[in-house]
C-alpha positions in Angstrom: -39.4 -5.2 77.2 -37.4 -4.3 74.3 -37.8 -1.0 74.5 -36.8 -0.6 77.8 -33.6 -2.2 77.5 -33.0 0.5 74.3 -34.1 3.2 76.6 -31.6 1.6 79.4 -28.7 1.3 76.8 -29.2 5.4 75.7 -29.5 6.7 78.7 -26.2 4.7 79.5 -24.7 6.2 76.4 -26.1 9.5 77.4 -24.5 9.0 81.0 -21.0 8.2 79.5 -21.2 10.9 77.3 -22.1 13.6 79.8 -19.0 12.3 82.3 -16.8 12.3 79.5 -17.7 15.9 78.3 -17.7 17.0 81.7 -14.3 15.1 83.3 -12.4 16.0 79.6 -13.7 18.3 77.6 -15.0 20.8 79.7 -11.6 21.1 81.3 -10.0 21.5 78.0 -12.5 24.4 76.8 -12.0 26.4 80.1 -8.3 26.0 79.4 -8.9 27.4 75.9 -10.6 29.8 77.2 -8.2 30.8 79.4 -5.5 31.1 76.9 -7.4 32.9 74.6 -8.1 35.7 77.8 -4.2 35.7 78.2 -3.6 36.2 74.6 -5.9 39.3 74.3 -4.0 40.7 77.2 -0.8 40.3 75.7 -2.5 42.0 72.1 -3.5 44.6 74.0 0.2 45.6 76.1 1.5 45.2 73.0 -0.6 47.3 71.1 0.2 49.7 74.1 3.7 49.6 73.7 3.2 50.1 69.9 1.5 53.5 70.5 4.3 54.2 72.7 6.7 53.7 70.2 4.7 56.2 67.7 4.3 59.1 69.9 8.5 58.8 70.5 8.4 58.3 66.4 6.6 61.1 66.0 8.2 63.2 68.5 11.8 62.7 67.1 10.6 63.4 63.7 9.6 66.5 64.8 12.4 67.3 66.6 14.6 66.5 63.8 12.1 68.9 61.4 12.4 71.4 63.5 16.4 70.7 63.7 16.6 70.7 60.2 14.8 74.2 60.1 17.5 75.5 62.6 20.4 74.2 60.5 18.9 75.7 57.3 18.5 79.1 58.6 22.1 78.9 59.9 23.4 77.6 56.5 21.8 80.3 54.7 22.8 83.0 56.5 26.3 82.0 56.6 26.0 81.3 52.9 24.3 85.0 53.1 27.3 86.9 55.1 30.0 85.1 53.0 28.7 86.3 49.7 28.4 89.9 51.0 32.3 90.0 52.6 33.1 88.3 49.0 31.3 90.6 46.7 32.7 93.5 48.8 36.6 92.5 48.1 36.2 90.7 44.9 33.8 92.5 42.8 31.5 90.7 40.1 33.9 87.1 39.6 33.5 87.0 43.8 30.1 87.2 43.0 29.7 83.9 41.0 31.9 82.3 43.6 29.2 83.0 46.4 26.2 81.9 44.1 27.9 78.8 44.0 28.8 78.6 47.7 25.2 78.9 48.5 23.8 76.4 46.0 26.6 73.8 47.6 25.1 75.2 51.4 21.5 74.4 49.8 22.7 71.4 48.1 24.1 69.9 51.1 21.2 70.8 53.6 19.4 68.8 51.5 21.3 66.3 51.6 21.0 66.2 55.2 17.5 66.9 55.5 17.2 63.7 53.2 19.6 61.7 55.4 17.1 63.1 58.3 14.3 62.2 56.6 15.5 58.9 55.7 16.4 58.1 59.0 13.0 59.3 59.8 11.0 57.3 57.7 12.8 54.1 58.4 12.4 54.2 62.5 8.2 54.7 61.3 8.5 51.9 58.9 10.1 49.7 61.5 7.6 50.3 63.8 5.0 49.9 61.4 6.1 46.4 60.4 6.7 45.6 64.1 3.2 46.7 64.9 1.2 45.2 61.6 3.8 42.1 62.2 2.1 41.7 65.9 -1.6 42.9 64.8 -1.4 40.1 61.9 -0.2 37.8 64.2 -3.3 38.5 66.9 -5.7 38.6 64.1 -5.2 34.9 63.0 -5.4 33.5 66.5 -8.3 35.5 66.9 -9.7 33.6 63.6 -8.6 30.5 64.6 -10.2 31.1 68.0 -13.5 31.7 66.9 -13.6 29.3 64.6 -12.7 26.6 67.3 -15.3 28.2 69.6 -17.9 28.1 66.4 -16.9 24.2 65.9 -18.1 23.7 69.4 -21.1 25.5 69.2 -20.6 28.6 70.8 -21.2 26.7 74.3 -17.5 27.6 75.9 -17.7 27.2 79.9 -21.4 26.9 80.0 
């Protein structure tokens, strides 16, 4: 007789358990689960709107290369006609004075194609630390996720 009243009280316990699990927990885990689906939607707009913001990185650099290749040829030949018209009316001391007309025209086109470049590089290293920011972000919910989803055994909405 004892053993069926043990029998009776586990399968009790057993009973409670199960309409527990399923009247609070389940709920709970589907809402997890949910919220984990939402997050990797939002990882993955982002990550489209991070590619977006590349290609227009990538775009202006090389818009800004190839404006930088427009403004050297121009400097240089400008340096180039102004050192001919000068050694034509002032002889060998006109001379000097182009030379150093075109190192100051070289000088300063690289100082703009630094500025360039440094403008450049900065809008890529924003975006880069925007991006990696959101990736490293994603990545530790995505730990923390499967680790909560390990800690209950793997058995999510089943």
């Amino acid at each position: 007789m004892a053993t069926f009243w043990r029998l009776f009280d586990t399968f009790i316990l057993l009973a409670g358990l199960v309409y527990i699990s399923i009247k609070y927990v389940m709920p709970a885990l589907r809402a997890r689960g949910a919220e984990i689906s939402s997050t990797i939607e939002k990882a993955k707009e982002e990550e489209e709107k991070a590619k977006e913001l590349l290609k227009a990185a990538e775009d202006k650099f090389n818009s800004v290369k190839t404006e930088l290749g427009v403004i050297m040829e121009e400097a240089l030949k400008e340096a180039a006609l102004d050192r001919k018209n000068i050694i034509e009316e002032a002889g060998v001391s006109a001379g000097k004075m182009a030379e150093n007309i075109i190192a100051l025209a070289k000088g300063e086109v690289e100082k703009q194609k630094r500025i360039i470049y440094l403008n450049a590089v900065e809008g890529y290293f924003n975006s880069a630390v925007e991006k990696l920011g959101k990736e490293l972000l994603d990545e530790t919910m995505t730990r923390i996720n499967y680790n909560l989803i390990d800690l209950h055994g793997g058995k999510i909405g089943k």
